[in-house]
TIRO-2110 file (N, C-alpha, C; in Angstrom, 1 decimal):
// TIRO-2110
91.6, 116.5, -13.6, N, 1, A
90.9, 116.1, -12.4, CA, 1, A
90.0, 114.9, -12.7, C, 1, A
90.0, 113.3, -11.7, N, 2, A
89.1, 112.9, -12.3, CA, 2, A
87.9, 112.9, -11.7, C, 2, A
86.7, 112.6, -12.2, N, 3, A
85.8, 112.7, -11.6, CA, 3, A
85.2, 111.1, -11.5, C, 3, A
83.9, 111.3, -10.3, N, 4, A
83.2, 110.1, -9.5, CA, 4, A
81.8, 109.9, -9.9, C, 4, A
81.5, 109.2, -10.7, N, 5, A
80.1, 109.3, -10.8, CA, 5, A
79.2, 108.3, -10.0, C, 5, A
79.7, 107.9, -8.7, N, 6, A
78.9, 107.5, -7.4, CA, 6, A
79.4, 108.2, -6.6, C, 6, A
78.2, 108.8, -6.1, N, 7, A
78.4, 109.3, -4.7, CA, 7, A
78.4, 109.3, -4.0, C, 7, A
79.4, 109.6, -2.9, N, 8, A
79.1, 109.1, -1.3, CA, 8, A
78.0, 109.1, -0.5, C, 8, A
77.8, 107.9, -0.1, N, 9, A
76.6, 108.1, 1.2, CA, 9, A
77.4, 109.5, 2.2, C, 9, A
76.1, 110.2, 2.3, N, 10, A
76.4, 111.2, 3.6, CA, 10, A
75.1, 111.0, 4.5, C, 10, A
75.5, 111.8, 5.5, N, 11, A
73.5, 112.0, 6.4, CA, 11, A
74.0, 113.7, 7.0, C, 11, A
73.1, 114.2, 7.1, N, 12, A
73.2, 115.9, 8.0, CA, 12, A
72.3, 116.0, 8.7, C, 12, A
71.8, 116.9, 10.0, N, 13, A
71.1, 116.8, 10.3, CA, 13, A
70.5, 118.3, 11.1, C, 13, A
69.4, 118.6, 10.8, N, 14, A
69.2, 120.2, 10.9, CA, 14, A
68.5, 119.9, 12.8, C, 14, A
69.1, 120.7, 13.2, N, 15, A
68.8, 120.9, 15.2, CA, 15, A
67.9, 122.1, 14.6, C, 15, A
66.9, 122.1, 15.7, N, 16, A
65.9, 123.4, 15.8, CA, 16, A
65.8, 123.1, 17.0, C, 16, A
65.2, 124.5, 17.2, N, 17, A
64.9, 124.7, 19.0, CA, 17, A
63.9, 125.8, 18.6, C, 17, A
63.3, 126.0, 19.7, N, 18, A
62.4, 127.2, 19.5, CA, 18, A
63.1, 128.3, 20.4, C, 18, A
63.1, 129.7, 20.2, N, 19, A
63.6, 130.8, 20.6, CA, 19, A
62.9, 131.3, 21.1, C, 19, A
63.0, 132.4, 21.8, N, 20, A
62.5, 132.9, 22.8, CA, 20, A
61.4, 134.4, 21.8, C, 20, A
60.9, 134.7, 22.4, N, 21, A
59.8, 135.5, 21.5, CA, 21, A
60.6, 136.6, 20.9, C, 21, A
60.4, 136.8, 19.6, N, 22, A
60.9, 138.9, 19.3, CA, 22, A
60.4, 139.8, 19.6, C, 22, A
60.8, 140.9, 19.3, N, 23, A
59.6, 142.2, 19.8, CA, 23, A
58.2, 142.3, 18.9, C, 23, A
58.1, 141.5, 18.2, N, 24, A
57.1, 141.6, 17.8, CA, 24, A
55.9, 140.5, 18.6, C, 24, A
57.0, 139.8, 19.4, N, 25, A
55.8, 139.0, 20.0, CA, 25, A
55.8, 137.1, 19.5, C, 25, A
56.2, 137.1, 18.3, N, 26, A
55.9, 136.2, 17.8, CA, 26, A
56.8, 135.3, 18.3, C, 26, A
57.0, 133.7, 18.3, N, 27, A
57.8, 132.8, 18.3, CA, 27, A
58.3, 132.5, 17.6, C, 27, A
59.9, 132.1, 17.4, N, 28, A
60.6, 131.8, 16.2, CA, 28, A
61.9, 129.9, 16.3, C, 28, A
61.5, 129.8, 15.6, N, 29, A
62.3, 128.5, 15.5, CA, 29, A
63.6, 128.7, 14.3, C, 29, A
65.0, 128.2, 15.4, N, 30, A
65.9, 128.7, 15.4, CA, 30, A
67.0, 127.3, 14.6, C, 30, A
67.9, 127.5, 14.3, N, 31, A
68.5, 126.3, 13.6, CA, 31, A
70.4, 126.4, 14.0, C, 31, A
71.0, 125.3, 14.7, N, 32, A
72.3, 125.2, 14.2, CA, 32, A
72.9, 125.4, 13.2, C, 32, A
73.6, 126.2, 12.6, N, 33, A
74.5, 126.4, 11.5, CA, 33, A
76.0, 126.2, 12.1, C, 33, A
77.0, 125.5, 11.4, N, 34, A
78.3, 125.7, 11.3, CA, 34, A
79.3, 125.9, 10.6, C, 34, A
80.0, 126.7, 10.8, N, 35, A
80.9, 127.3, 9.7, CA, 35, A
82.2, 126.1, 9.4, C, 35, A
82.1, 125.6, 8.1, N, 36, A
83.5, 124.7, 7.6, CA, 36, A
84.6, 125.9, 7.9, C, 36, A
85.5, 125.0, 8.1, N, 37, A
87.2, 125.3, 7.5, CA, 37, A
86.8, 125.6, 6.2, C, 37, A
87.6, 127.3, 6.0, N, 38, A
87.9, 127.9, 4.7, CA, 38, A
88.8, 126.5, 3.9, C, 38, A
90.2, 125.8, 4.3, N, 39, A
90.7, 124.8, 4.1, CA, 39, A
90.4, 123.8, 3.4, C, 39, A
88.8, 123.7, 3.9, N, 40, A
88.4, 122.1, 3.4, CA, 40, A
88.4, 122.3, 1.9, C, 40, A
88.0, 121.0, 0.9, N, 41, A
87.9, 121.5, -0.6, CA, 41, A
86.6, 121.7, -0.5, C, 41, A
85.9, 121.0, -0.1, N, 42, A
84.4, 120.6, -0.4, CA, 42, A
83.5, 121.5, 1.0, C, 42, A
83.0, 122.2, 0.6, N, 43, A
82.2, 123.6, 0.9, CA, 43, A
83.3, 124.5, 2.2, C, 43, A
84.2, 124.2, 1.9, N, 44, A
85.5, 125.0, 2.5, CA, 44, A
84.8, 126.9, 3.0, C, 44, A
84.6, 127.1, 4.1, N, 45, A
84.1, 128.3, 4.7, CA, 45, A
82.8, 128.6, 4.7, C, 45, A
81.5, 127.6, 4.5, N, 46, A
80.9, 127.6, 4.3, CA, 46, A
79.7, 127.4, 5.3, C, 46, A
78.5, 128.0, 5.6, N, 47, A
77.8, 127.2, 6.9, CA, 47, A
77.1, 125.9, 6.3, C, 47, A
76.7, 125.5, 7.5, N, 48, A
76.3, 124.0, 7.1, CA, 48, A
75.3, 123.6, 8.5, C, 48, A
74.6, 122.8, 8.6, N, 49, A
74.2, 121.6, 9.5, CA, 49, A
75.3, 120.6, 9.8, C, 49, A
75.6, 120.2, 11.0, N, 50, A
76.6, 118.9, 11.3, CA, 50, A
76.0, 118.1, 10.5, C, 50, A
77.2, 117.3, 10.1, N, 51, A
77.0, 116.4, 9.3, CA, 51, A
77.9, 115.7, 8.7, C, 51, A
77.9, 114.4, 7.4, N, 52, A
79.7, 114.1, 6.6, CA, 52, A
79.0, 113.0, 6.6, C, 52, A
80.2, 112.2, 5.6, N, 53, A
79.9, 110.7, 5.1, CA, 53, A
79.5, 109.9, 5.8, C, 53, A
79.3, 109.0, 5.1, N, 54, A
78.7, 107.8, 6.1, CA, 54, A
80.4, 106.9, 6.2, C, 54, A
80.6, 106.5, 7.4, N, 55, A
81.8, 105.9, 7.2, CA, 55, A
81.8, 104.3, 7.7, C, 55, A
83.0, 103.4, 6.9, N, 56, A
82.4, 101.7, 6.6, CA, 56, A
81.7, 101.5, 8.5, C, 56, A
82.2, 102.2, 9.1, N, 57, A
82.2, 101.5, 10.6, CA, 57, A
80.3, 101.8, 11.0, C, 57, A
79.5, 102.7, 10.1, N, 58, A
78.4, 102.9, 10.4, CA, 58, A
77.8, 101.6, 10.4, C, 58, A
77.6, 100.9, 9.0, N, 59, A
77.4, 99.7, 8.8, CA, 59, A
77.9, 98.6, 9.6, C, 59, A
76.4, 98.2, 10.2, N, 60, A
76.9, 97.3, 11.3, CA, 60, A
76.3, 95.4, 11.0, C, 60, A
76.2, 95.7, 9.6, N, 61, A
75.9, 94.2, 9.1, CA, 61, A
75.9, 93.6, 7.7, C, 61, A
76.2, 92.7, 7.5, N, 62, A
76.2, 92.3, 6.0, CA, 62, A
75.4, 92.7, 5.1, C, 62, A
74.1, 93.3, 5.1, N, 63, A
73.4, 93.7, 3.8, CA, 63, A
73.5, 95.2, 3.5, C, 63, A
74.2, 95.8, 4.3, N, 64, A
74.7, 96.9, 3.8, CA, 64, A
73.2, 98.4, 3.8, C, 64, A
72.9, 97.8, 4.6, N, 65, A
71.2, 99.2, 4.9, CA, 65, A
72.1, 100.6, 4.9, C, 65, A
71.9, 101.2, 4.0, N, 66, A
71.9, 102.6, 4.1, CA, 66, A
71.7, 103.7, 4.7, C, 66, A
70.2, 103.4, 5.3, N, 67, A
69.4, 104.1, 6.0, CA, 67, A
69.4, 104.2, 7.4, C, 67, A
69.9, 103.0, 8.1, N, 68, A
70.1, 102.3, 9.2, CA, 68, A
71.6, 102.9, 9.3, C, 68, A
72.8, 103.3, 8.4, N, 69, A
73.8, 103.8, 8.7, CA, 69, A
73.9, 105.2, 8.5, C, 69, A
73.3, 106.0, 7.8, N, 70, A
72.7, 107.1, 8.1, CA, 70, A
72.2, 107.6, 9.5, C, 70, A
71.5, 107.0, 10.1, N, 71, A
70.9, 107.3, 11.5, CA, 71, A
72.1, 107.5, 12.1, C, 71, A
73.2, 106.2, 12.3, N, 72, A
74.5, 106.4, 13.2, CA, 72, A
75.1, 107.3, 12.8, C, 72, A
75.3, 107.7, 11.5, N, 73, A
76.3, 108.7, 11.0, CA, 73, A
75.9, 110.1, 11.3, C, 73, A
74.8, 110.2, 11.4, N, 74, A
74.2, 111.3, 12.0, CA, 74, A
74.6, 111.9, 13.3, C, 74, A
74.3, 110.7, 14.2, N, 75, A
74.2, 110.7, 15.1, CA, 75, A
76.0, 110.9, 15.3, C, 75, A
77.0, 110.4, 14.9, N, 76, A
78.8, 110.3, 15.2, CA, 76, A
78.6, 111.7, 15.1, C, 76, A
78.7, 112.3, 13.4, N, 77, A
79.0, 113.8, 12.7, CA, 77, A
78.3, 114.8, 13.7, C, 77, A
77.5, 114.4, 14.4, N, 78, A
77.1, 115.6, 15.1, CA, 78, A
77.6, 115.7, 16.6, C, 78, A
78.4, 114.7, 17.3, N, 79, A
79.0, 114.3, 18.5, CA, 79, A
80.2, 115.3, 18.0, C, 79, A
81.1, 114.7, 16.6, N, 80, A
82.3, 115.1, 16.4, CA, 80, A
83.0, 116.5, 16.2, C, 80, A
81.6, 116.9, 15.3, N, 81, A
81.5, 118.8, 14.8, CA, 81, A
80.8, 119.3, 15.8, C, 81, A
80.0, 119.2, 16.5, N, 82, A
79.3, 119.9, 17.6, CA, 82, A
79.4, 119.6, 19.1, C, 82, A
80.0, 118.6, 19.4, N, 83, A
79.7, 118.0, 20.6, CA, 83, A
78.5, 118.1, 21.3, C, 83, A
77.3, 117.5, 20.4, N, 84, A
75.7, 117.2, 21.0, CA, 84, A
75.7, 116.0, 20.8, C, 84, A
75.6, 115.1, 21.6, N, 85, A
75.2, 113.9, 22.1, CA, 85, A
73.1, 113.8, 21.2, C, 85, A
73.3, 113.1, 20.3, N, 86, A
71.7, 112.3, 20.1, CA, 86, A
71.5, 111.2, 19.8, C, 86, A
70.3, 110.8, 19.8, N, 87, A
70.0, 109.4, 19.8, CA, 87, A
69.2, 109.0, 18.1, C, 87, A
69.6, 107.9, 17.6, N, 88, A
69.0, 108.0, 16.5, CA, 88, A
67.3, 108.3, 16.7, C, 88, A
66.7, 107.5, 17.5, N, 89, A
65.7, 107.7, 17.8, CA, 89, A
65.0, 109.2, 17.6, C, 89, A
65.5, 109.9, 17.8, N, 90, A
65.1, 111.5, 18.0, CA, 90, A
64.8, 112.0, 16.7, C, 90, A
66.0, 111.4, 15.7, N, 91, A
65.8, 112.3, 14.2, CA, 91, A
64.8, 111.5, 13.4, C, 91, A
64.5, 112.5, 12.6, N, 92, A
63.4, 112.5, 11.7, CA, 92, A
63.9, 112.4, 10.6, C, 92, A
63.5, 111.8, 9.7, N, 93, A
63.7, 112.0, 8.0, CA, 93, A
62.8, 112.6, 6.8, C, 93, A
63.6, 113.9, 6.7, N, 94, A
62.9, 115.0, 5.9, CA, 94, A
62.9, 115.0, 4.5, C, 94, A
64.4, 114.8, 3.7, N, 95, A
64.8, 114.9, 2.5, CA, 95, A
65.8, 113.9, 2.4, C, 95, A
66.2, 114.2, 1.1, N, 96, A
67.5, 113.5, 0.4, CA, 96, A
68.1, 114.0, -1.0, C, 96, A
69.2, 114.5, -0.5, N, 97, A
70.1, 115.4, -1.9, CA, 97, A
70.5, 114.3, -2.7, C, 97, A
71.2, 114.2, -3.3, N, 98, A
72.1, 113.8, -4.5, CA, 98, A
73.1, 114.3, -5.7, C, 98, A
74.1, 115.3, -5.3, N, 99, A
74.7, 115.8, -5.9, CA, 99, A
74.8, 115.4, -7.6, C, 99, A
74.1, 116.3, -8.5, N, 100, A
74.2, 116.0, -10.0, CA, 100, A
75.9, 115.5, -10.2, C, 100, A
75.5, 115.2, -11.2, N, 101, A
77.1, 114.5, -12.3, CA, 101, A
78.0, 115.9, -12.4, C, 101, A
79.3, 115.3, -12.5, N, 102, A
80.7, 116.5, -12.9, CA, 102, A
81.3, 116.9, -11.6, C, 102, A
80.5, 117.0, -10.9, N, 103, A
81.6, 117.7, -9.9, CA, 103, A
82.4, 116.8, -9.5, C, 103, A
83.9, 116.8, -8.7, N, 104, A
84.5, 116.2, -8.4, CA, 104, A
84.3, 115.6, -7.0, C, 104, A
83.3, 116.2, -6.2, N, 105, A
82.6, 115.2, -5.0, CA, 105, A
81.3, 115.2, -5.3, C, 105, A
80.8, 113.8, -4.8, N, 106, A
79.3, 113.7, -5.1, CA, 106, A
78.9, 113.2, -3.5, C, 106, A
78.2, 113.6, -3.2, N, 107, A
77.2, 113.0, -2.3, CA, 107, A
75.5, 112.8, -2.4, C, 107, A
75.3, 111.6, -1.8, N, 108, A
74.2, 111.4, -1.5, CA, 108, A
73.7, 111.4, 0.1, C, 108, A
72.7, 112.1, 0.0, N, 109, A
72.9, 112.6, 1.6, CA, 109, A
71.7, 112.6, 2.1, C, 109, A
71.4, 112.0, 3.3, N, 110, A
70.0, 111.7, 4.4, CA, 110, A
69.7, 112.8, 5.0, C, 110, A
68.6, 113.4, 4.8, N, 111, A
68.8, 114.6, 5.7, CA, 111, A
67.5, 114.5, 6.7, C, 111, A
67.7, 114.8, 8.2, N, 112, A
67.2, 114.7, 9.0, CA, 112, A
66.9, 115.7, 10.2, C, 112, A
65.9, 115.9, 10.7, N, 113, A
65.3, 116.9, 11.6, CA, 113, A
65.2, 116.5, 12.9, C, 113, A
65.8, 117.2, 13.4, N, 114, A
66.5, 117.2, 15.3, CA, 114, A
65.1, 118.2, 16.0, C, 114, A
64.4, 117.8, 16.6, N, 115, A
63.6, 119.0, 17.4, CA, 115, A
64.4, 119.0, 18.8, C, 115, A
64.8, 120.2, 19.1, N, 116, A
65.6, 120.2, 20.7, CA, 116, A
64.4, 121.3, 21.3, C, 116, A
63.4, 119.7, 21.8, N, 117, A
62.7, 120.8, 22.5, CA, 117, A
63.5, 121.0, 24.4, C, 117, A
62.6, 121.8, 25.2, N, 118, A
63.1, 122.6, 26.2, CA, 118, A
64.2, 122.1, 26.7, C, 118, A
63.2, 120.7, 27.2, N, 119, A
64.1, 119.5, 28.3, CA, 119, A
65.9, 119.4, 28.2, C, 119, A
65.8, 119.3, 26.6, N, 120, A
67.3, 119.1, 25.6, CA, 120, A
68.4, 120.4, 26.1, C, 120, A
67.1, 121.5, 25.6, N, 121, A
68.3, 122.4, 25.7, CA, 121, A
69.0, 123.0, 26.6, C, 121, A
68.5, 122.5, 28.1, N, 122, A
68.8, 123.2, 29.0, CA, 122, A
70.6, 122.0, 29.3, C, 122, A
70.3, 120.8, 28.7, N, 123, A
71.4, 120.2, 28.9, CA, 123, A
72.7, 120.2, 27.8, C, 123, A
72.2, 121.1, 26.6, N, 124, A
72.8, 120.9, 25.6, CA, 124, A
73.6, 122.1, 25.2, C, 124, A
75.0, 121.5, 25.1, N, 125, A
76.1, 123.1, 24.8, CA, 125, A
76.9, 122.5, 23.5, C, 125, A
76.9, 123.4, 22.2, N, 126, A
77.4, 123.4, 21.6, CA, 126, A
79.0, 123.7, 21.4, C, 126, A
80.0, 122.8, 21.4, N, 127, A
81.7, 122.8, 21.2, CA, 127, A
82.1, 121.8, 19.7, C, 127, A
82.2, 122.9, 19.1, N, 128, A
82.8, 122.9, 18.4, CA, 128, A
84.4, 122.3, 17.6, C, 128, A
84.8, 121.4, 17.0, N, 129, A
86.3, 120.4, 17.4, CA, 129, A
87.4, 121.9, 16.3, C, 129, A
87.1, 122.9, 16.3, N, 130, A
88.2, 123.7, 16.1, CA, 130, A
89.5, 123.3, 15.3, C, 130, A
88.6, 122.2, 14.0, N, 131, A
89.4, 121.9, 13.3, CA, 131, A
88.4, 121.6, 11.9, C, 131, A
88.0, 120.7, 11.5, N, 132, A
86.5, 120.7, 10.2, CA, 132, A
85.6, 121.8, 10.6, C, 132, A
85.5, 122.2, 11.9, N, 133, A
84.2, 123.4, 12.6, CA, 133, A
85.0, 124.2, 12.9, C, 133, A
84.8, 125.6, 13.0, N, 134, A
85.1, 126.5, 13.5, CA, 134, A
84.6, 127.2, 14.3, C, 134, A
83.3, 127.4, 14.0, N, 135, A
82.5, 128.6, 14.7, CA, 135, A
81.3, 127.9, 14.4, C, 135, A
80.0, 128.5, 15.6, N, 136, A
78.3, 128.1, 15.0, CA, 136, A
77.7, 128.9, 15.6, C, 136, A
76.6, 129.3, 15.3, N, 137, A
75.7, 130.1, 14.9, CA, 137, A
74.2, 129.4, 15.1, C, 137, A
73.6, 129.9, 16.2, N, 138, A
72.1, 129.4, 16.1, CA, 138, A
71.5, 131.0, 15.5, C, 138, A
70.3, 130.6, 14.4, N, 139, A
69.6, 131.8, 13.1, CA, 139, A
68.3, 130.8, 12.7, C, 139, A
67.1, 132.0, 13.3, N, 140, A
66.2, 131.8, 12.6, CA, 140, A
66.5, 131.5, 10.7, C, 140, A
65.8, 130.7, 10.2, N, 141, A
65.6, 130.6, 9.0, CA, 141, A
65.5, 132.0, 7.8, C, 141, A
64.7, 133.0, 8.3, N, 142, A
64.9, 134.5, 8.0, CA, 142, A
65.9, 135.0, 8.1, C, 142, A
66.6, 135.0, 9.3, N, 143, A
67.7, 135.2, 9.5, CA, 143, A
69.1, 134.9, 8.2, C, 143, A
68.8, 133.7, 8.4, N, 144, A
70.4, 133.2, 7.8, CA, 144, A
70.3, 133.0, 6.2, C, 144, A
69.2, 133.3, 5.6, N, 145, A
68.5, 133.8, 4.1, CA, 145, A
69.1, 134.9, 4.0, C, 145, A
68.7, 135.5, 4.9, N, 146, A
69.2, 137.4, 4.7, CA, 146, A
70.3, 137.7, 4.4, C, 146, A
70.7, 136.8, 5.7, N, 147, A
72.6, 137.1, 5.4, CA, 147, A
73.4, 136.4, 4.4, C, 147, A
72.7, 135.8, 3.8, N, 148, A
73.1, 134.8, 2.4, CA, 148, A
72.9, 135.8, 1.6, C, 148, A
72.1, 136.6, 1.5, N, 149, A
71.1, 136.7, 0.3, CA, 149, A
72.4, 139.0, 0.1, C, 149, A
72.9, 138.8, 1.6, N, 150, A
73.8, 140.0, 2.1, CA, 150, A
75.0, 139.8, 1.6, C, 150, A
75.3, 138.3, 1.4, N, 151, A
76.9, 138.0, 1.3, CA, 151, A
77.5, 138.0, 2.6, C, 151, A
77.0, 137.8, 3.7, N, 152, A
77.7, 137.8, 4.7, CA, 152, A
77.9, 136.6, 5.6, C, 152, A
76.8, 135.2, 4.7, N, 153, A
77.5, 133.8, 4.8, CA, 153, A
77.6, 133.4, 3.6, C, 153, A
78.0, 132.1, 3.4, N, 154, A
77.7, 131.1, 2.3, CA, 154, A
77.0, 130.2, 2.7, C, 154, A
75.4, 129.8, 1.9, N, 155, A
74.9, 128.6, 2.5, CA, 155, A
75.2, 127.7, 1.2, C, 155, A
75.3, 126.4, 1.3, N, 156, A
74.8, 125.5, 0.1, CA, 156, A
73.3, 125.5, -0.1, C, 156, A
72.8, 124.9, -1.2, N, 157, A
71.6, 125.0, -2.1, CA, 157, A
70.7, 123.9, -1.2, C, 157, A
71.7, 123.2, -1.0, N, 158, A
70.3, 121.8, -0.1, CA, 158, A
70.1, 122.8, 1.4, C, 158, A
70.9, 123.3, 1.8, N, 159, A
70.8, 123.9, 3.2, CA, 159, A
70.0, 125.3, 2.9, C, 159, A
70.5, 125.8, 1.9, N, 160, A
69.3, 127.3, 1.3, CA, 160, A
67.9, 126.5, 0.9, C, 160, A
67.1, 125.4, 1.0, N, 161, A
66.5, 124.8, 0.2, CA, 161, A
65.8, 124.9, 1.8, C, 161, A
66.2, 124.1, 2.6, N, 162, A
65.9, 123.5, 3.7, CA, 162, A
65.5, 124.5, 4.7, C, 162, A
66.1, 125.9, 5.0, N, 163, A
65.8, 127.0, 5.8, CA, 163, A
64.3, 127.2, 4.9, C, 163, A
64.4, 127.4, 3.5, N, 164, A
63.0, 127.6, 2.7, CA, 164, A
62.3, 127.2, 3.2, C, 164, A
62.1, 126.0, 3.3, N, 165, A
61.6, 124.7, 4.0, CA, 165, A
60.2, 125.1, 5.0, C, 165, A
61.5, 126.1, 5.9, N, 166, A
60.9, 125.9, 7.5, CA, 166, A
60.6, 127.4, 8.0, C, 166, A
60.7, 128.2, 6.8, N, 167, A
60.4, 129.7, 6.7, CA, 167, A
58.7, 129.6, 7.3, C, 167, A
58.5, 130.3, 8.2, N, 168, A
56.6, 130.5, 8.7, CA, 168, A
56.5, 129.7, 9.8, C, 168, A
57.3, 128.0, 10.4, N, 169, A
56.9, 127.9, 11.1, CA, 169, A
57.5, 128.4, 12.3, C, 169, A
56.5, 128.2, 13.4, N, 170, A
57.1, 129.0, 15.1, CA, 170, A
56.9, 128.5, 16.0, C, 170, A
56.6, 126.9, 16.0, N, 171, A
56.9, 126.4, 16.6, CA, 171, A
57.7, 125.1, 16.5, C, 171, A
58.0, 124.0, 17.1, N, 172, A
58.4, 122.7, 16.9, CA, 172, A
57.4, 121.9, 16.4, C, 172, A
56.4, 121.8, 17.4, N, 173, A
55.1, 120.8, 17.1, CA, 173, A
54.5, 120.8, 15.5, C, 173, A
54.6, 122.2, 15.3, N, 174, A
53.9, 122.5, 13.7, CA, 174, A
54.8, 122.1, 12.8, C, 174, A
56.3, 122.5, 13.2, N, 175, A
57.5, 121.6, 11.9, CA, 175, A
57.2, 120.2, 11.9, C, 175, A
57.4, 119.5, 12.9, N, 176, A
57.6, 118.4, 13.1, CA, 176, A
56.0, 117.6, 12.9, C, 176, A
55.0, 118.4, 12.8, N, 177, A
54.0, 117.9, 12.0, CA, 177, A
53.8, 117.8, 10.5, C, 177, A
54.5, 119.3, 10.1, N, 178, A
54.7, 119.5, 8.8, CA, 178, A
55.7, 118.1, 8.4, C, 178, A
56.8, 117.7, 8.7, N, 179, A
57.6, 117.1, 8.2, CA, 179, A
57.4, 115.4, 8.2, C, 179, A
56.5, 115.1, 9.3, N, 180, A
56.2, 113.4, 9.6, CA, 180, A
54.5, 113.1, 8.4, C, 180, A
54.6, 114.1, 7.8, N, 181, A
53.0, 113.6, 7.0, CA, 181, A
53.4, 112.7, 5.7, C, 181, A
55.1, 112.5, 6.0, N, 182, A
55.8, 111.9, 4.2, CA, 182, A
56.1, 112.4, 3.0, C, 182, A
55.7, 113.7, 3.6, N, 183, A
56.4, 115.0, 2.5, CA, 183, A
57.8, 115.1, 2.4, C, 183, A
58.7, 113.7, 1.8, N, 184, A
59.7, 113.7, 1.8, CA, 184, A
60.5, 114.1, 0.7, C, 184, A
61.4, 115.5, 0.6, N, 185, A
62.2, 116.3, -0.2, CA, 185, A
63.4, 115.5, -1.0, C, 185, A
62.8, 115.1, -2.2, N, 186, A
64.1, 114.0, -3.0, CA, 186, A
64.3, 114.7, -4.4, C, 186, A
66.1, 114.9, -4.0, N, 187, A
66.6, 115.6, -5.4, CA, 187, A
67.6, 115.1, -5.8, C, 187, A
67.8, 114.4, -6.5, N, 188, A
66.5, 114.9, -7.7, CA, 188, A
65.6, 114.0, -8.1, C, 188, A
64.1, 114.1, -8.5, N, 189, A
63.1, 113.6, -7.9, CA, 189, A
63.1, 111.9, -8.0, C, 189, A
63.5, 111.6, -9.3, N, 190, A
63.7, 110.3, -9.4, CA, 190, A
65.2, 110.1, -9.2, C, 190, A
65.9, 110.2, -8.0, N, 191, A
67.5, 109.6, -8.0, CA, 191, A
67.2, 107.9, -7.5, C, 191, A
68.6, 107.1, -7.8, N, 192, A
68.7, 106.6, -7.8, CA, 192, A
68.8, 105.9, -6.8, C, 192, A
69.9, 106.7, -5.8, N, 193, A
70.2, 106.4, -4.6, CA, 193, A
69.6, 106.6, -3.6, C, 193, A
68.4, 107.3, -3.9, N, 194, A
67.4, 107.2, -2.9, CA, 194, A
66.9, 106.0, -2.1, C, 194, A
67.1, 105.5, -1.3, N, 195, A
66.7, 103.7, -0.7, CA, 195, A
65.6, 103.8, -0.1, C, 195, A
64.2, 104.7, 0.0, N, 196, A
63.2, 104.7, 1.1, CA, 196, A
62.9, 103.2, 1.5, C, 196, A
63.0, 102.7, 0.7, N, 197, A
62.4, 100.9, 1.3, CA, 197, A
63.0, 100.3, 2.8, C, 197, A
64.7, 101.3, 2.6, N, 198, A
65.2, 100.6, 4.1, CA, 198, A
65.0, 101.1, 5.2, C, 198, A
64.1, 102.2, 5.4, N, 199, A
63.6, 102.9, 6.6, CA, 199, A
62.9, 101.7, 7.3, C, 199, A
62.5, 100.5, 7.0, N, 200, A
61.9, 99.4, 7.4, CA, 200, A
62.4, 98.6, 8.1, C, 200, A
63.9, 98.7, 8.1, N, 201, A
64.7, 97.8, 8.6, CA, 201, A
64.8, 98.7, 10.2, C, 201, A
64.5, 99.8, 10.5, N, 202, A
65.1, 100.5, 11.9, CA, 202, A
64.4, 100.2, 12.8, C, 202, A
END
């Protein structure tokens, strides 16, 4: 097999909403998960955040911004696997993966935070394209640990990283404070293809 040691630009992007109270009273903030095609090679049955490469058509100008095509790509991959309409504007930038050396796909990947507060949700229905997506699952962060931790999903390590993340909070306002202070999650810490400088160009 050969392997790639550049990796593809990708972007994902984690939706949260806030849920309706438990019996204990408390408020809980809840997250889109979607189940890959068992099929695919690369995390084949696996849950996930919408998401996927950045593709040449993101790029909408000669210098090649990264960051700037990330937003769009975000914004397509979650139209295509979910059918939720967003706007770049809306997402947030949280992290950034980078798949270590050897594997046979590599990504480098934007990751961004969707707050779907009330207004959103009452217009927003999750459909699925019944072909890369299968099935989705809105799960508190507790939640979908558990069942990882049960064997009764698969999450990847940046997505198990990222529920970590957002374990405690219960509302929107408090993540989305937590996340805008520039506490930006980069792995690995010195990668390369990390570009922060082009968040300037948006």
């Amino acid at each position: 097999m050969e392997y790639s040691d550049d990796p593809v630009p990708a972007a994902t992007v984690v939706i949260a909403r806030e849920a309706g109270p438990l019996e204990s009273g408390e408020q809980q903030i809840e997250v889109l998960l979607l189940r890959r095609n068992s099929k695919l090679v690369f995390h084949g049955g696996h849950w996930v955040f919408p998401g996927g490469r950045i593709d040449e058509s993101d790029f909408v100008d000669d210098e090649r911004l990264e960051y700037p095509a990330a937003l769009r790509a975000a914004v397509r991959e979650t139209r295509e696997e979910a059918g939720i309409e967003l706007l770049p504007e809306q997402l947030i930038h949280t992290a950034h993966w980078t798949t270590p050396p050897n594997p046979p796909r590599r990504f480098s990947t934007w990751f961004f935070l969707c707050p779907l507060y009330e207004a959103m949700q009452a217009v927003t229905e999750v459909c699925v394209d019944n072909d890369e997506i299968l099935d989705f699952r809105w799960l508190t962060p507790d939640q979908a640990l558990a069942e990882a931790r049960a064997e009764k999903i698969v999450l990847p390590r940046p997505t198990q990283t990222t529920l970590r993340d957002m374990q405690g909070f219960q509302r929107l306002e408090d993540l989305v404070a937590a996340v805008t202070t520039g506490n930006i999650r980069v792995f690995p810490e010195d990668s390369e293809h990390y570009r922060p400088e082009e968040m300037g160009y948006c």
